[in-house]
N, CA and C atoms as an extended XYZ file, in Angstrom:
198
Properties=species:S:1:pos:R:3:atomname:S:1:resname:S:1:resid:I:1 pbc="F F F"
N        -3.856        9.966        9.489 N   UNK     1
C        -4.085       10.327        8.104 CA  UNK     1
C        -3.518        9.240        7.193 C   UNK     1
N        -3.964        9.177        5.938 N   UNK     2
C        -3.713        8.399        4.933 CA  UNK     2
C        -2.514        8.796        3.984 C   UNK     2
N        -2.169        9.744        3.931 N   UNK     3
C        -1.108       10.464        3.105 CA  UNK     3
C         0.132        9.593        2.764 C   UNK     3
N         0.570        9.367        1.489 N   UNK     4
C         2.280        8.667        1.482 CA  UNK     4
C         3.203        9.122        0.942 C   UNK     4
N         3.924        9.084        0.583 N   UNK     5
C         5.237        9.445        0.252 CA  UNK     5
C         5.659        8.893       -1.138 C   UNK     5
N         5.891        9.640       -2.193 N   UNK     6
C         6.128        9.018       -3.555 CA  UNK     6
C         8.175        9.196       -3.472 C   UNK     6
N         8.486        8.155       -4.277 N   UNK     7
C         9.733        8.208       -4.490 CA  UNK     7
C         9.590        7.600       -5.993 C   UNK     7
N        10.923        8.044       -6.602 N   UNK     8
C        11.456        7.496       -8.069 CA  UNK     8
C        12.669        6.809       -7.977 C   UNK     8
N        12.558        5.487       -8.516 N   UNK     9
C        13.778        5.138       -8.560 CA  UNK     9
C        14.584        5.234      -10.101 C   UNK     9
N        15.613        5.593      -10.535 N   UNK    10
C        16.024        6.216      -11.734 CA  UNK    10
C        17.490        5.269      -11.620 C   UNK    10
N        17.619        4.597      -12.356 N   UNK    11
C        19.137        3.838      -12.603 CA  UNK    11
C        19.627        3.372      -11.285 C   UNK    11
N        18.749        3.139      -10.507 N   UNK    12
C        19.388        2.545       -9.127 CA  UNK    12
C        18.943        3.532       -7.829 C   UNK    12
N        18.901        5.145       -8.457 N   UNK    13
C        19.422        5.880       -6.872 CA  UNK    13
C        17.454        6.164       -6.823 C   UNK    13
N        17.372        6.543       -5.922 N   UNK    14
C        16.145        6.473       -5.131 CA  UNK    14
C        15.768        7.938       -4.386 C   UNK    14
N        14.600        8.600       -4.861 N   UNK    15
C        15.309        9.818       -4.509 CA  UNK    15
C        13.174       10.590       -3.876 C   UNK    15
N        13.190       11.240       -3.092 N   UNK    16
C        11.688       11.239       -2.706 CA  UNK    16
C        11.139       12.548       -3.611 C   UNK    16
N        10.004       12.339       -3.922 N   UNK    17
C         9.220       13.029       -5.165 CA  UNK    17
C         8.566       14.011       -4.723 C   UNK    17
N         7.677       13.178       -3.682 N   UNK    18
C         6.433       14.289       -3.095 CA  UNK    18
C         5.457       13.447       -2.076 C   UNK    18
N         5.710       14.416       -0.796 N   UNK    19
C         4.722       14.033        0.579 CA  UNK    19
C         3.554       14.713        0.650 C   UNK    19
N         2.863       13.432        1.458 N   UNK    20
C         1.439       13.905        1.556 CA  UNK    20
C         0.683       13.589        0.439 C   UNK    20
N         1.115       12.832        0.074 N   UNK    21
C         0.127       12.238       -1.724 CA  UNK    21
C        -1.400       11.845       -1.215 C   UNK    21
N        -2.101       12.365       -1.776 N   UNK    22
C        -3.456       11.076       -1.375 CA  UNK    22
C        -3.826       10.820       -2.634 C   UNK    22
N        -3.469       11.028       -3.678 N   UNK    23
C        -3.933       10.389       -5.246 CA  UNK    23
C        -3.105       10.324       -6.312 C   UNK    23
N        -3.085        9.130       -6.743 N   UNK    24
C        -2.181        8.660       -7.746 CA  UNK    24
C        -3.152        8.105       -8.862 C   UNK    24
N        -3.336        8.713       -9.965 N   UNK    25
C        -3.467        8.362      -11.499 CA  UNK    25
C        -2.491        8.027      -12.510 C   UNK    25
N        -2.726        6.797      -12.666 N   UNK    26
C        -2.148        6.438      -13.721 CA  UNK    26
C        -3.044        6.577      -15.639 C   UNK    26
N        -1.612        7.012      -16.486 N   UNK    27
C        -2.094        7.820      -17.483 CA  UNK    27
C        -1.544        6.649      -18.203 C   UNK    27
N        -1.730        5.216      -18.827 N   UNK    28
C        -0.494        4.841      -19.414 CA  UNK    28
C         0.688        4.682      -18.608 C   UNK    28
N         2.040        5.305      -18.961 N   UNK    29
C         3.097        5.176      -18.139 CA  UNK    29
C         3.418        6.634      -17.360 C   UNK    29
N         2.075        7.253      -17.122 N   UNK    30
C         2.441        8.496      -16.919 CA  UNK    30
C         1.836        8.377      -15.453 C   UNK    30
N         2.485        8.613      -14.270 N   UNK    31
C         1.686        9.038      -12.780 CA  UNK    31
C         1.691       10.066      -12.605 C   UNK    31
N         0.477       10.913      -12.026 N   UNK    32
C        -0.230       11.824      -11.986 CA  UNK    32
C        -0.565       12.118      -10.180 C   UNK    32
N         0.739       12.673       -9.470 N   UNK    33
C         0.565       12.675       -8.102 CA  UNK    33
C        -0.292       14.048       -7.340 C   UNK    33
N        -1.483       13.956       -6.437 N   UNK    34
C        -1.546       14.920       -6.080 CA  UNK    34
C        -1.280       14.999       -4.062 C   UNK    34
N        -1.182       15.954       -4.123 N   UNK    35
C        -1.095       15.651       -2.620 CA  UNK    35
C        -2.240       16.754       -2.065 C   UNK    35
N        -2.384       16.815       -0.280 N   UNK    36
C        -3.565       17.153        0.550 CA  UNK    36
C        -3.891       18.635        0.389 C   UNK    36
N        -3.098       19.708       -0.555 N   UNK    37
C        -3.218       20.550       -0.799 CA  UNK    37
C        -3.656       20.981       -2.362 C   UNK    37
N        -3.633       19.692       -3.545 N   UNK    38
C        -4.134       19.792       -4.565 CA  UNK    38
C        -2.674       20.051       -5.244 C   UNK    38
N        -1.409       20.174       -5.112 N   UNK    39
C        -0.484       20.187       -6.091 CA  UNK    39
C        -0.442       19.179       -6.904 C   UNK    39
N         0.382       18.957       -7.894 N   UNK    40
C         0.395       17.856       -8.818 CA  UNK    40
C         2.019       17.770       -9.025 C   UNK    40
N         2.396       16.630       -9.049 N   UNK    41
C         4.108       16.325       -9.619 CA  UNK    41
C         2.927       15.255      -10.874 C   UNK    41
N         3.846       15.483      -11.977 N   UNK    42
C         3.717       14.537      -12.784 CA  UNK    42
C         4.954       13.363      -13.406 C   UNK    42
N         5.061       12.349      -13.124 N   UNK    43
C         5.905       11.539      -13.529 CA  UNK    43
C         5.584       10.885      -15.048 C   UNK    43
N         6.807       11.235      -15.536 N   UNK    44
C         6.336       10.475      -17.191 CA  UNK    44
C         7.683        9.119      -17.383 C   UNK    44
N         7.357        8.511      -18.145 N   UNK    45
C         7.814        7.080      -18.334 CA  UNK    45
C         7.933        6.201      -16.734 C   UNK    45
N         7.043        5.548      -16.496 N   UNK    46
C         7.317        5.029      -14.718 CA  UNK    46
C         6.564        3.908      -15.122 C   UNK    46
N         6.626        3.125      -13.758 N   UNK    47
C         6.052        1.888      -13.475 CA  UNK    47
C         5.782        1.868      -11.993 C   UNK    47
N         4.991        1.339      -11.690 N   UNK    48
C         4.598        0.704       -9.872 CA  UNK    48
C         5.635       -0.110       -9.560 C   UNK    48
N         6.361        0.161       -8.998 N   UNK    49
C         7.896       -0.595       -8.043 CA  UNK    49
C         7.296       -1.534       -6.991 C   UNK    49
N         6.675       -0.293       -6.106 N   UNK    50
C         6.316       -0.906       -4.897 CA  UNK    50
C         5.915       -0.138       -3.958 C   UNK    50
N         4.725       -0.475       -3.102 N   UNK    51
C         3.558        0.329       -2.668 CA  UNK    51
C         3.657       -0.165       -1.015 C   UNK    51
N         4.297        0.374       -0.370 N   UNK    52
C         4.113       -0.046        1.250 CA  UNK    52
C         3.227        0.569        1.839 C   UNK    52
N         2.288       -0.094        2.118 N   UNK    53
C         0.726        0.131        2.571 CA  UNK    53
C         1.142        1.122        4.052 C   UNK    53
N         1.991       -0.161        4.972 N   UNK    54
C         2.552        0.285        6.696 CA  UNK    54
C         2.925        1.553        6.568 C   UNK    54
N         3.973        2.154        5.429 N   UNK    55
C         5.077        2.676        6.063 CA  UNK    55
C         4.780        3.983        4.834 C   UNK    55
N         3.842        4.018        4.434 N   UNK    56
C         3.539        4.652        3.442 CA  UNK    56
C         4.069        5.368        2.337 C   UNK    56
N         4.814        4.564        1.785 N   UNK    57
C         5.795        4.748        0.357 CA  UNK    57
C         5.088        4.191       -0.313 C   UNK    57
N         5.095        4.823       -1.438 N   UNK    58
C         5.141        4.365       -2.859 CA  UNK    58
C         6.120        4.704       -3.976 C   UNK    58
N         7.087        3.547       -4.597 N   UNK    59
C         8.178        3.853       -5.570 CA  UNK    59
C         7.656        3.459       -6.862 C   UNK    59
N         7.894        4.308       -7.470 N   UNK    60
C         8.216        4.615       -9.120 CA  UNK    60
C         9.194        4.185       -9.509 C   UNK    60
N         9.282        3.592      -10.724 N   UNK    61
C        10.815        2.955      -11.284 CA  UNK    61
C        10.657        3.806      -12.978 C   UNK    61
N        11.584        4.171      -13.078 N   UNK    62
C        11.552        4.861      -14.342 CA  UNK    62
C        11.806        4.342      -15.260 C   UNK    62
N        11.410        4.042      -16.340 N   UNK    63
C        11.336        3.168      -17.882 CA  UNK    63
C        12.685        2.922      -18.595 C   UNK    63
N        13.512        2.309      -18.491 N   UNK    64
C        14.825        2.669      -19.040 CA  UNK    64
C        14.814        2.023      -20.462 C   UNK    64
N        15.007        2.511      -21.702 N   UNK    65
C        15.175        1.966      -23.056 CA  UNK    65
C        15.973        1.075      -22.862 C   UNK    65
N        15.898        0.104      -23.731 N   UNK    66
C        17.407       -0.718      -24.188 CA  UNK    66
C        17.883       -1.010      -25.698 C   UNK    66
């Protein structure tokens, strides 16, 4: 199966979101996760970190003001 694994990274710590993703929309800075059963996590202020195709992660980095 194709399914991956979303994580957020938030001020450093790294923490897992939601398994079994097969669709990720991006809204702006908003990701829009669903996974193989149709749930949805929605992430607001994020960015694409980094997408491991192999090992099937994908991290979120969260928008930090300055």
């Amino acid at each position: 199966m194709c399914e991956s694994t979303v994580f957020l990274d938030a001020g450093g710590e790294v923490r897992e979101v939601m398994r079994d993703v097969t669709r990720i929309t991006m809204n702006g800075s908003q990701a829009v996760c669903v996974d193989i059963v149709g749930e949805q996590v929605i992430l607001d202020d994020v960015a694409l970190k980094e997408a491991n195709l192999l090992s099937h992660g994908i991290v979120f980095v969260k928008n930090v003001e300055r």
